[in-house]
DOTI-229708 format. One line per 5 residues: number of its first residue (from 1); for each residue x, y, z of C-alpha. Coordinates in nm, 2 decimals, padded with zeros to 4 digits. Layout:
% DOTI-229708
NUM	X Y Z ~ ...
END
This chain:
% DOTI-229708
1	03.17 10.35 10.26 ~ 02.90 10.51 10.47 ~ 02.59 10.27 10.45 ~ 02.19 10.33 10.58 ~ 01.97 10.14 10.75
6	01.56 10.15 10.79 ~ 01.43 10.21 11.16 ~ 01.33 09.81 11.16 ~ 01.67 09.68 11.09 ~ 01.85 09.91 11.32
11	01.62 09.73 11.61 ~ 01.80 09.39 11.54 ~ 02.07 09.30 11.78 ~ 02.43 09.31 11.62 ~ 02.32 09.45 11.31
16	02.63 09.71 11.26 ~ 02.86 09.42 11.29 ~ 02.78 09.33 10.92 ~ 02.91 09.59 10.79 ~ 03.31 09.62 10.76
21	03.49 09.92 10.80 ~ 03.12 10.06 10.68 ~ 02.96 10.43 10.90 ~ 02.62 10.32 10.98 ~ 02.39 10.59 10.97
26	01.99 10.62 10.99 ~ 01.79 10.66 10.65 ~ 01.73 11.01 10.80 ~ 02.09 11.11 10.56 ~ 02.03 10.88 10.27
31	02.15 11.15 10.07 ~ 02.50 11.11 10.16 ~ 02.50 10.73 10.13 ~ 02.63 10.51 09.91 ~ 02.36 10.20 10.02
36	02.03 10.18 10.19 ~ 01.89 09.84 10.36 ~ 01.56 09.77 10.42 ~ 01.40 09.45 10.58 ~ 01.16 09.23 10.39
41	00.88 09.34 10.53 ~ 00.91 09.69 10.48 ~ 00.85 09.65 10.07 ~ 00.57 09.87 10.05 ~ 00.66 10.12 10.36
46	00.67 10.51 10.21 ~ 01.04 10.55 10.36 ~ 01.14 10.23 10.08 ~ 00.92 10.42 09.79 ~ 01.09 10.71 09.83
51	01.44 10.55 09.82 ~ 01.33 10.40 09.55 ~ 01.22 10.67 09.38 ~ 01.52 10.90 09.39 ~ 01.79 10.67 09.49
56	01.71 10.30 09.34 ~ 02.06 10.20 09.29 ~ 02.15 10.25 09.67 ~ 01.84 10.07 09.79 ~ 01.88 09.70 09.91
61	01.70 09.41 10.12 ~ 01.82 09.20 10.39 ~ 01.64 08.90 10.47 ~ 01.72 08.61 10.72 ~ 02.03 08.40 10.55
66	02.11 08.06 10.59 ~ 02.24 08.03 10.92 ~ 01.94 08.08 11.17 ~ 01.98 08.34 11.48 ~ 02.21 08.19 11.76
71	02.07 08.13 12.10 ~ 02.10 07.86 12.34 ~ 01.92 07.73 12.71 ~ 02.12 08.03 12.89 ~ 02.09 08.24 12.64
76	01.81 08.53 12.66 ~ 01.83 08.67 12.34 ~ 01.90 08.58 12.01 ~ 02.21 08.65 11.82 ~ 02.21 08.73 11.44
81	02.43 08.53 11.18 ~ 02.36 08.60 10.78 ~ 02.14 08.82 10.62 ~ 02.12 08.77 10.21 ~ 02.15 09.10 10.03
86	01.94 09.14 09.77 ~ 01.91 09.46 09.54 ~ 01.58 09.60 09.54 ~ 01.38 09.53 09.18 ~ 01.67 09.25 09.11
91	01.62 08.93 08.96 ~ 01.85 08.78 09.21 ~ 01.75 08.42 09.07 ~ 02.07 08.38 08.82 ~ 02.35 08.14 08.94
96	02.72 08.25 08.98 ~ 02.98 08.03 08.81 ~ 03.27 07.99 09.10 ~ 03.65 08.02 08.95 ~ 03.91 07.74 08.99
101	04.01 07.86 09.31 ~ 03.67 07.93 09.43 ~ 03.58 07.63 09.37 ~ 03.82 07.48 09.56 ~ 03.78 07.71 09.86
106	03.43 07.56 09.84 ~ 03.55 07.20 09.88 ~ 03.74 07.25 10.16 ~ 03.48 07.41 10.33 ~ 03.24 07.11 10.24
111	03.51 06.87 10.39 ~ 03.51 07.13 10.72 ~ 03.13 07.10 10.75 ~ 03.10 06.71 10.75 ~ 03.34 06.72 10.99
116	03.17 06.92 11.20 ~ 02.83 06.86 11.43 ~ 02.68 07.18 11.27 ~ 02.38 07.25 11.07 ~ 02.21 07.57 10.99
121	02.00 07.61 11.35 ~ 02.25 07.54 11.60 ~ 02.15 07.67 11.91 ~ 01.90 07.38 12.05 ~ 02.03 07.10 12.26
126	02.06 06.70 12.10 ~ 01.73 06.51 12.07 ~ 01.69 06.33 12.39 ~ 01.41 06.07 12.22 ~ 01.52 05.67 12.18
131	01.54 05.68 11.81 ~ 01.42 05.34 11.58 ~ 01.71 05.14 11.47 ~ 01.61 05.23 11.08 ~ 01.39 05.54 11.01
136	01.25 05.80 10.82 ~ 01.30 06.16 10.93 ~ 01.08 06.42 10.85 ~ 01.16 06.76 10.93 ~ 01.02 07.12 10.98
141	01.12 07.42 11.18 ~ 01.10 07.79 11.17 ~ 01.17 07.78 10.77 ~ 00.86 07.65 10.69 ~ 00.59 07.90 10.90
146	00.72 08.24 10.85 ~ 00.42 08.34 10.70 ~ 00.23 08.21 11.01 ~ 00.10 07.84 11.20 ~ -00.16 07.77 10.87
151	00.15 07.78 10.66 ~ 00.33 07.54 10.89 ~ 00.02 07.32 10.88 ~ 00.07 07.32 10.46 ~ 00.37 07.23 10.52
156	00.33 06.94 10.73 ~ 00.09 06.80 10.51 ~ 00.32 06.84 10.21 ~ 00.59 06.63 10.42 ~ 00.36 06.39 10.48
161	00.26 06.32 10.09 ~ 00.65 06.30 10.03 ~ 00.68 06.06 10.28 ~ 00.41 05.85 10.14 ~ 00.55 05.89 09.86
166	00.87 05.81 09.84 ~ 00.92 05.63 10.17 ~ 00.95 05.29 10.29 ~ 00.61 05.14 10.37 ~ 00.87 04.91 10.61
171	01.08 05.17 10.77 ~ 00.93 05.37 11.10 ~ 00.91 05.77 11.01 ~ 01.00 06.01 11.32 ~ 00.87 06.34 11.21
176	01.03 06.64 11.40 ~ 00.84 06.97 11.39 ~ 01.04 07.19 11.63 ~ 00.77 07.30 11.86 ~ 00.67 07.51 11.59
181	00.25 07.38 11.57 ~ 00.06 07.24 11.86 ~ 00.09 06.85 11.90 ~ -00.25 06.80 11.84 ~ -00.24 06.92 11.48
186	00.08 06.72 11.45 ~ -00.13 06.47 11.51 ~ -00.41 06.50 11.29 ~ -00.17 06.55 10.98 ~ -00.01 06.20 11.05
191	-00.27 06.00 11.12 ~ -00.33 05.88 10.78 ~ 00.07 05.74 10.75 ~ 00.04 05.56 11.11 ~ -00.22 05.37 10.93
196	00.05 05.22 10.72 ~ 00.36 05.23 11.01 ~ 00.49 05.30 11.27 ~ 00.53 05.70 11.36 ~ 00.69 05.87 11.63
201	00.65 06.25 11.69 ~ 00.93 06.45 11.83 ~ 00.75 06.83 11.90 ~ 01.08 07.00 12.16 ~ 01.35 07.19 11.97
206	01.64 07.01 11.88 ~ 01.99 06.95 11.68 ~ 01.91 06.84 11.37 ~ 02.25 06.65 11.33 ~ 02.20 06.31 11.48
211	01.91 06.27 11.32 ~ 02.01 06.34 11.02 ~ 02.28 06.14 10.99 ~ 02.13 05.84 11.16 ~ 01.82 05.83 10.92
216	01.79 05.62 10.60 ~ 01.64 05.90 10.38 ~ 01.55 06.29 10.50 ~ 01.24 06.46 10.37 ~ 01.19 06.85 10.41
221	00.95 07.14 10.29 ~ 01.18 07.43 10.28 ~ 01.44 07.40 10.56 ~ 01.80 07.43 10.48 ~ 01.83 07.11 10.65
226	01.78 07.00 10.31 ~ 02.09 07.14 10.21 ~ 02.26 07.01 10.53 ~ 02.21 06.66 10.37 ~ 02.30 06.71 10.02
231	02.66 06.87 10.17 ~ 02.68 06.57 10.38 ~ 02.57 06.32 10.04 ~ 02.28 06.20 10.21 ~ 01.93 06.07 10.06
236	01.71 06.39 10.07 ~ 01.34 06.50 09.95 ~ 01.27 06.83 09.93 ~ 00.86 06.92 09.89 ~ 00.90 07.29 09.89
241	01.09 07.53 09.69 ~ 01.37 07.68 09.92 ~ 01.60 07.88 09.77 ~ 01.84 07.56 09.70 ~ 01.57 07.35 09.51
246	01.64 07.40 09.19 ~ 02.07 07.38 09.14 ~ 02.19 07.06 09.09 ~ 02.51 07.15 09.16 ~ 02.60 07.19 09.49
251	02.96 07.41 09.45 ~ 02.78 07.68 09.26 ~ 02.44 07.67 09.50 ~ 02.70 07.75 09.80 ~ 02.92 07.96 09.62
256	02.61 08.17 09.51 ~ 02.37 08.16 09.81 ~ 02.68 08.15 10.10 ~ 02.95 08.29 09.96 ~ 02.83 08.57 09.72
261	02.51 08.72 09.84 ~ 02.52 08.64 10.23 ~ 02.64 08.84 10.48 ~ 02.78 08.67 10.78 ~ 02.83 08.82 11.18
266	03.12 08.65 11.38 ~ 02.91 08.71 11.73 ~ 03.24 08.72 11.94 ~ 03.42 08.97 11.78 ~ 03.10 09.13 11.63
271	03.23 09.22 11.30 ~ 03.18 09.13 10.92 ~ 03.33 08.72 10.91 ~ 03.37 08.43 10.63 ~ 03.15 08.11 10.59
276	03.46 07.95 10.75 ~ 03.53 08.14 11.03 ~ 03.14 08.16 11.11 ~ 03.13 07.76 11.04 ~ 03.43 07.69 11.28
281	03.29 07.89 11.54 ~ 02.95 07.71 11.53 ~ 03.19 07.43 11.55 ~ 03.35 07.49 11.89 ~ 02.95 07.62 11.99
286	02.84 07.22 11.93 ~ 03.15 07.08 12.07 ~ 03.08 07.23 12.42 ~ 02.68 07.19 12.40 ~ 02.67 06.83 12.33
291	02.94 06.70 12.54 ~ 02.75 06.65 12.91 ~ 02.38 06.50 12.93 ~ 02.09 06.71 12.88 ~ 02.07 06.72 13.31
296	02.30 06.80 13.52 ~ 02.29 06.81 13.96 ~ 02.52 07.09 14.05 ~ 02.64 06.95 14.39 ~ 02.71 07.19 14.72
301	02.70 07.52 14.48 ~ 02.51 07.85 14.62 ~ 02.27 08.02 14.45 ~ 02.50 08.29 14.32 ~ 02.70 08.07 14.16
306	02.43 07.94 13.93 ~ 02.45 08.16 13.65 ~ 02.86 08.10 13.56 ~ 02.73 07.71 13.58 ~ 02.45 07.77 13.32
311	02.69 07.97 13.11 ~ 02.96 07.68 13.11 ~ 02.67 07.44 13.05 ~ 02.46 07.59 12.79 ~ 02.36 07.28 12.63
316	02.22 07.10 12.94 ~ 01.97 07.19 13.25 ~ 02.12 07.25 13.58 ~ 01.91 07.14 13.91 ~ 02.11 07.27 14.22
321	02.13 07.03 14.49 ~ 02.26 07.00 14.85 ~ 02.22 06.60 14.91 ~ 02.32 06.31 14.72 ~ 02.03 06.16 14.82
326	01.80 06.32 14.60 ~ 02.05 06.21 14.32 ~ 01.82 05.97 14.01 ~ 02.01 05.72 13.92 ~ 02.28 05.71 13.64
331	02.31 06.08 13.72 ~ 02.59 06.31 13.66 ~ 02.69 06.54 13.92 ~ 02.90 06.85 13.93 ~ 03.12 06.95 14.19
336	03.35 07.21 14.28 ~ 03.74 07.12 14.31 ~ 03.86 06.77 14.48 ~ 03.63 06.74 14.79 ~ 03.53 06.37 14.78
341	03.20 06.27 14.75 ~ 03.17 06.09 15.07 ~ 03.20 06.47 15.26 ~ 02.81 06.55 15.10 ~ 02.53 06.51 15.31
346	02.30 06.16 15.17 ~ 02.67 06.00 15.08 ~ 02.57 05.71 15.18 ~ 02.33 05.64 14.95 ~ 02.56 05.73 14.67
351	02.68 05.38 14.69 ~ 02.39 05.13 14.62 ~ 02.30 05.33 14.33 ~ 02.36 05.19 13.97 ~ 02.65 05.47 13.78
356	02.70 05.79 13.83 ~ 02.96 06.05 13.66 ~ 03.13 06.31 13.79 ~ 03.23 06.67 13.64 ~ 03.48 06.81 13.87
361	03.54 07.17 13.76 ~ 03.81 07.40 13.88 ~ 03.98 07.78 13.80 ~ 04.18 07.72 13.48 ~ 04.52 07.87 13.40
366	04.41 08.18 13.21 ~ 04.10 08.33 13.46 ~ 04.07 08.70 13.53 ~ 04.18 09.00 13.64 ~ 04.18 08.99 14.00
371	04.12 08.69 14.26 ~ 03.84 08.43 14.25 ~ 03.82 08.45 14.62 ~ 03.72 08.89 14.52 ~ 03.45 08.71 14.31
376	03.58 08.81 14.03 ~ 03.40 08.62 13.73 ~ 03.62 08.39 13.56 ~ 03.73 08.35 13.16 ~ 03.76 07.98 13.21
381	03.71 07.64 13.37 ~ 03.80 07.36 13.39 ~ 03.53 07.10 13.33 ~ 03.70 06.74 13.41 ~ 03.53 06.40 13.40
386	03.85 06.16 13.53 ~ 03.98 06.37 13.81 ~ 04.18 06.74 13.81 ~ 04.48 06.85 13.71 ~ 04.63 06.89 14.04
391	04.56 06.53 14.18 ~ 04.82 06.37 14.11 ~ 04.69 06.04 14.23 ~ 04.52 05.98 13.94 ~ 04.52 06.06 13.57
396	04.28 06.37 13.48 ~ 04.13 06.46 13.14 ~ 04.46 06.69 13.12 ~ 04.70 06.40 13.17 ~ 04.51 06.17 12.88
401	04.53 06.44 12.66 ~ 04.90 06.52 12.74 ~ 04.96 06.14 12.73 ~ 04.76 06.02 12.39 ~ 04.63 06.27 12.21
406	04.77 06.39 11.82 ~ 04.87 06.70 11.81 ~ 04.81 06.89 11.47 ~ 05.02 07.15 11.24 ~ 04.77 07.39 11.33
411	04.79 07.24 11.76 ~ 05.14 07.34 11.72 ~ 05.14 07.69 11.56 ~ 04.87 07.80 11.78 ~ 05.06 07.68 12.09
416	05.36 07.90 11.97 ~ 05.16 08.21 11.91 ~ 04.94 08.15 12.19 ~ 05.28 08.14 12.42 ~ 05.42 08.43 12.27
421	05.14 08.65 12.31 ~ 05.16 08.54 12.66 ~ 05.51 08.63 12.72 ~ 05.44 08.98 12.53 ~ 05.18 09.11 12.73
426	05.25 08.96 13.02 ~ 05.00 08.76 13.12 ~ 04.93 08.49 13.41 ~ 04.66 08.31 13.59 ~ 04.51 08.64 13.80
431	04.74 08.97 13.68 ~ 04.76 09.09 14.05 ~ 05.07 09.34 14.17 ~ 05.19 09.65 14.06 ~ 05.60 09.73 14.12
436	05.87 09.71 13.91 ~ 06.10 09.46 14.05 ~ 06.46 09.51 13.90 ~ 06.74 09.24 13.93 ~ 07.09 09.32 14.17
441	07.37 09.39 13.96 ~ 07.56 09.09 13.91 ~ 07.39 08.81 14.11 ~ 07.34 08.49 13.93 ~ 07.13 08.23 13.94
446	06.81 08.45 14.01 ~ 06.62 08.17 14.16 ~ 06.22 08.23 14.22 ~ 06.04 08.05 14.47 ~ 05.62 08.10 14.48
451	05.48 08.06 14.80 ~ 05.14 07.84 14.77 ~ 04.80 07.80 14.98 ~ 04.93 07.46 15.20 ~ 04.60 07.40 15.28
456	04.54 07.34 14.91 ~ 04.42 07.03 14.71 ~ 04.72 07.07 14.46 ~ 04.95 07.03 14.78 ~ 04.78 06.72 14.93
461	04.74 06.54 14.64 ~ 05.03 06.66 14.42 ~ 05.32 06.73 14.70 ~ 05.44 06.41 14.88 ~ 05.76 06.44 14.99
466	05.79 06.82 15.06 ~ 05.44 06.99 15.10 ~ 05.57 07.30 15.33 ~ 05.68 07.64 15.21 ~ 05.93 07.72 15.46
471	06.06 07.34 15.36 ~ 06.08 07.42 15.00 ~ 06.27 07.72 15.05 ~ 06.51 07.55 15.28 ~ 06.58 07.28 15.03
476	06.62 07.56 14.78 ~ 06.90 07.69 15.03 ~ 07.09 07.44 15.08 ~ 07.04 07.32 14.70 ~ 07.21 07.69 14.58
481	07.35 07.85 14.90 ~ 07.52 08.12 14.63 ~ 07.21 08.18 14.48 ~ 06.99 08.51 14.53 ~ 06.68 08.35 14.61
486	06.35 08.56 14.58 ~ 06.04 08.44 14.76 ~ 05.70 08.54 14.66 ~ 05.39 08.45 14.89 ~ 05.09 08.35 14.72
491	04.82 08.66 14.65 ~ 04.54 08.49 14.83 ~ 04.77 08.51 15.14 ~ 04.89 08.84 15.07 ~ 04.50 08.97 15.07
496	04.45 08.79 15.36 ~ 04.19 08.55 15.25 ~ 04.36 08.24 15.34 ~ 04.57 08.17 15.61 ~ 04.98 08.16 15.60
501	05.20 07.84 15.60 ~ 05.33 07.73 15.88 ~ 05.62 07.95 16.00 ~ 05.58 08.14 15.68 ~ 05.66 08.46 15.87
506	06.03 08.35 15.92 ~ 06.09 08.35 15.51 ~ 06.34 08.63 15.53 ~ 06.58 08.44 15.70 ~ 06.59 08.15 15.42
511	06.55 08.36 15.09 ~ 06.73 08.70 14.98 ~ 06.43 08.90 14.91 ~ 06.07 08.88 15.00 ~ 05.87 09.01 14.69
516	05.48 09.11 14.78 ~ 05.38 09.33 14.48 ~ 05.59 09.26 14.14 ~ 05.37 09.07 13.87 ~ 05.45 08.74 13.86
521	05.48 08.73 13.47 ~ 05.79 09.05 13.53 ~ 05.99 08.82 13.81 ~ 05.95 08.56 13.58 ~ 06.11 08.73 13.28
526	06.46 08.80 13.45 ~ 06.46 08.52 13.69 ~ 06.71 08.22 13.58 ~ 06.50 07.91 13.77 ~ 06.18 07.86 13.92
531	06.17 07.62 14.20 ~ 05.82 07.46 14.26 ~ 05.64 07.22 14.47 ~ 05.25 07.25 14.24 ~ 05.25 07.64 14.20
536	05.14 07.68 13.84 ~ 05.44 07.92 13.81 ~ 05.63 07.68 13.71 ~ 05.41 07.61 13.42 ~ 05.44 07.98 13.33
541	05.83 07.95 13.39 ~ 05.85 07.70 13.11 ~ 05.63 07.89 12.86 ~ 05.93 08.13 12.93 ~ 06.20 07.92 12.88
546	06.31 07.94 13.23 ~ 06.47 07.61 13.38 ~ 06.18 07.52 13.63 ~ 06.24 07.23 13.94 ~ 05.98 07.05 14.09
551	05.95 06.91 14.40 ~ 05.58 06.76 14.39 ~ 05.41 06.63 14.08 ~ 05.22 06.89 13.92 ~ 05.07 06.83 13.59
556	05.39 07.01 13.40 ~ 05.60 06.74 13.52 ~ 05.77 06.44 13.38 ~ 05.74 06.54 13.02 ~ 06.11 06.55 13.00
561	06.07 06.94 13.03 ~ 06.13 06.98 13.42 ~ 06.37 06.86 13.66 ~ 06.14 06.63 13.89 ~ 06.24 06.58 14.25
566	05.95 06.33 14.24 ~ 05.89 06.21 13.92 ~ 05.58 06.04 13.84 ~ 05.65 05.70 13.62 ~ 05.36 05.66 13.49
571	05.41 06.00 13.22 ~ 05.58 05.80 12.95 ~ 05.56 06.06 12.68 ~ 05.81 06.32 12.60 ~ 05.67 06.64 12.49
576	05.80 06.93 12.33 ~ 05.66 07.27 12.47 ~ 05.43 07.38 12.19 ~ 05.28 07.01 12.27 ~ 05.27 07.08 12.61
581	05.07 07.47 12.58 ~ 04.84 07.30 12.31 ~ 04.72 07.04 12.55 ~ 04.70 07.25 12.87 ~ 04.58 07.60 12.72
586	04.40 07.48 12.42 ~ 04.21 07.18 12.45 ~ 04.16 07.10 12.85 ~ 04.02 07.47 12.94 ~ 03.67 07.59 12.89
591	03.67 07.94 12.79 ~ 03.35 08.18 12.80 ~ 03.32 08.55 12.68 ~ 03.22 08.78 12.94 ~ 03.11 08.99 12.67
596	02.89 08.75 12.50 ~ 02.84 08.46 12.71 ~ 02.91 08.23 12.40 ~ 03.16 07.95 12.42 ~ 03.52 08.14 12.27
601	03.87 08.01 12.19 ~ 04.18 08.06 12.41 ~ 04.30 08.32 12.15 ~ 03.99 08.52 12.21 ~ 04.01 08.50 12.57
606	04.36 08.61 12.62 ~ 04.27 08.90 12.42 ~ 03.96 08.95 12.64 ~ 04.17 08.91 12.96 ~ 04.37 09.19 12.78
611	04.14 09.46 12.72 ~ 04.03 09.38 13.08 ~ 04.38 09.44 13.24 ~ 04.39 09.78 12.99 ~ 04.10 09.90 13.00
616	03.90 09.73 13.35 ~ 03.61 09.65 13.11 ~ 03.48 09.35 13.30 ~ 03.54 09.47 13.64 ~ 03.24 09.46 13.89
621	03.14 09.82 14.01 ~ 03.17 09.86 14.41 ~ 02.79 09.84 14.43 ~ 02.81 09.50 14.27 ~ 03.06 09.33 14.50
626	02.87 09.45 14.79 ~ 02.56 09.33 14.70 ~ 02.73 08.99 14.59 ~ 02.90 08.97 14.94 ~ 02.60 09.03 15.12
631	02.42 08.78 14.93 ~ 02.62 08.50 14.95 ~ 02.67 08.59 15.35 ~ 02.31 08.54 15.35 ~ 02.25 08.24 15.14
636	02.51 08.04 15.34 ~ 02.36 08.16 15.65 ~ 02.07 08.03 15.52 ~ 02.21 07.71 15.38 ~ 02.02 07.72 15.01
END
């Protein structure tokens, strides 16, 4: 189908990506079309009268759907999610019965939105204001002054007569207009009711959702929130006449306005999607925006590195700082990695302050194409509040997962397709090397041994009793002295941008081969073991079914899937593998599209990682790493 749109739409962001399988063309060849959109606005324009005139049956509207544009704090432009489709000179005011299984399609979906944080504006950070214990909430946004700040006045005084109305003269009202009038007006409107109670104004952008729930009755103009509240069987008064007013029944009001006359964008993959699909990726949006405080203090980070913070942290504001001393209390801080807190300048007034937490973040198992020390953007983070996944000392977020948390039907099949994609294309932390490496005829076992960074955190705090290469590979020997034992050095070493282990040189004499250039995810794949002290290899050896050793206590171990040299007691679980990938790859990472910046699932960002390995999309030109280099060189020579 070969589709047209006017000059205006074609200006919107993302606009093409509501069209499946459809050739977008300009209303230039409307001849050849089978459908021509216009905007709203562009009703009277000659372009639509001439459609119109020769072609009425092709010629349709778009105007803004339910679900509001998407953008958040880091986020400079906005993305598009629904547009109705309406056909020009159309009643479009009839209802549409759903069929027995539409109608339950529709339940479910009802049940996925009340258990969900989402509403129909998404993209602004929770309210921050110390809310009454019982209230009132009045609310406007954007819905209610599209035709300009005197209908958004109207409105506000129609949402204070339905207030007085049908409100509480005993209950406190907080009336939250969304920035979108001055305060001042605000406050001329309400006067009258603070004659009566008590009335708090909340004029900044924000989530609708704890609001809404929290409050004893809602009372709107003609924002969907009104519909937000009748999904979620809340008290609701609606003053206006939105385009939900008027259907009592709330299965054939969704099934007309959402599922029948909307079309819906899925920003990630930028393509035609389902109220579902849309609603569950809003979900994991809201998830990742509410879960730190509104401010964060990045602590020790460089200026370059601010705009991967913001993007991980797109529902809070980021202040950069070098000393713990300018620190408010009851602050949370971010660092990088395990460096203890004590080691920052103005430490020691960390301690007579009242609380603080701490968000320790770290390169997470599925990162990028090339090495972070390259800067080479990452995928994903880790974003930990009890620890990290390699400190063994004490629990992490990863470990309370992996220890307590209920893994699903739909944990466990992802887990297996997730792994198995891995193991089909190959994939592992940073996709470095190049040669084929091919097994000796009849040698067996294969035994792999990864050479690690002993200067690393995962080694101080994760390998006690053997924390040396050249000592790993030893006890390796003398374990199998008929085995053919391949070492690999780690690829930071190999590049030369960290320093080799001690007597690392002399690994020929203790393995069979020394292997510099073969993709890890290859050796692994005709290997028989993988010996370990931390090296996530050994995570990447089970996902193969490879029998892995440890020698340390890295977070893979004692699950009862590893043979543990040093086995940590306090793992009391047993997991199967699918529970094992669905903890560590699906719910302890923070992914992030490098082609949107949005929030994405690990699904999406293996096939991201995929199309970069193919195709190099997300690889920084020359020019770019140079002027990153020299940048950072002179930021840290300045200290900023």
């Amino acid at each position: 189908m070969t589709v047209a749109i006017s000059p205006a739409l074609s200006r919107i962001q993302g606009i093409t990506g509501f069209f499946e399988n459809d050739t977008v063309v300009s209303t230039q060849a409307i001849g050849t079309v089978q459908a021509v959109f216009f905007s709203v606005e562009e009703q009277g324009s000659r372009a639509y009268r001439k459609v119109m005139a020769q072609w009425p049956e092709q010629c349709w509207f778009l105007k803004e759907g339910p679900f509001a544009p998407y953008q958040t704090l880091s986020q400079k432009h906005e993305t598009p999610l629904s547009f109705f489709k309406v056909k020009a000179g159309i009643d479009d005011s009839d209802w549409c019965e759903p069929s027995s299984d539409q109608h339950q399609r529709i339940e479910r979906f009802i049940e996925q939105w009340r258990a969900s944080r989402v509403s129909w504006r998404n993209g602004h950070p929770r309210c921050q204001q110390k809310l009454p214990e019982r209230f009132i909430l009045g609310w406007l946004d954007h819905d209610d002054v599209s035709a300009g700040k005197a209908q958004g006045r109207e409105a506000l005084h129609q949402l204070m007569e339905s207030i007085a109305e049908h409100g509480d003269d005993e209950v406190d009202v907080v009336v939250s207009c969304n920035a979108i009038m001055e305060t001042r007006c605000i406050e001329q409107e309400v006067a009258p009711l603070r004659q009566r109670r008590r009335v708090i104004i909340i004029n900044t952008p924000c989530h609708v959702h704890d609001l809404l729930i929290a409050a004893e009755q809602t009372h709107v103009v003609n924002s969907w929130v009104g519909l937000d509240a009748r999904m979620r069987l809340l008290q609701v008064h609606v003053a206006g006449r939105p385009p939900y007013h008027d259907q009592p029944s709330l299965t054939v009001l969704l099934h007309t306005l959402l599922f029948e006359r909307t079309l819906l964008r899925h920003p990630e993959h930028d393509c035609p999607t389902t109220p579902e699909a849309l609603l569950e990726w809003l979900a994991l949006q809201r998830c990742h925006l509410d879960r730190f405080p509104a401010t964060l203090y990045a602590l020790g980070f460089s200026r370059w590195k601010l705009p991967v913070l913001k993007d991980y942290f797109q529902g809070s504001q980021i202040h950069r700082i070098t000393d713990i001393d300018t620190v408010p209390d009851d602050a949370c801080l971010v660092v990088w990695g395990s460096r203890a807190l004590d080691d920052y300048p103005g430490a020691e007034k960390l301690h007579q302050k009242n609380s603080y937490q701490i968000v320790r973040l770290e390169d997470a198992f599925i990162r990028s194409v090339g090495l972070g020390a390259h800067l080479i953007r990452p995928i994903s983070w880790v974003l930990d509040e009890k620890g990290l996944y390699y400190d063994a000392r004490t629990p992490s977020a990863l470990e309370n997962i992996l220890q307590h948390h209920v893994f699903s039907e739909s944990d466990i099949r992802r887990a297996a397709q997730l792994r198995q994609r891995l193991i089909e294309t190959n994939i592992t932390k940073y996709n470095v090397g190049s040669r084929v490496w091919r097994a000796p005829d009849r040698v067996s076992p294969i035994i792999l041994v990864p050479g690690q960074v002993e200067s690393d955190a995962s080694i101080r705090f994760g390998a006690q009793t053997i924390s040396r290469n050249m000592d790993l590979l030893k006890s390796v020997r003398a374990a199998h002295p008929q085995g053919y034992i391949l070492y690999k050095p780690h690829p930071d070493v190999l590049a030369q941008l960290r320093a080799q282990g001690m007597d690392e040189e002399a690994a020929i004499h203790h393995c069979d081969e020394l292997v510099t250039d073969a993709p890890m995810a290859e050796l692994l794949d005709v290997v028989d073991e993988v010996h370990v002290m931390t090296s996530l290899a050994g995570f990447e050896g089970l996902l193969r079914g490879k029998k892995v050793v440890t020698y340390g206590q890295p977070f893979y171990a004692s699950w009862g899937l590893t043979i543990d040299h040093a086995p940590l007691p306090r793992r009391e679980r047993r997991l199967s593998l699918d529970e094992l990938v669905a903890g560590t790859l699906l719910h302890y990472p923070t992914y992030v599209s490098l082609g949107t910046g949005f929030y994405m699932t690990a699904e999406d960002g293996l096939e991201q990682l995929l199309d970069w390995k193919k195709n190099g999309t997300y690889n920084p030109s020359t020019l770019q790493r140079i002027m990153v280099k020299a940048r950072r060189k002179i930021l840290d020579y300045l200290k900023r």
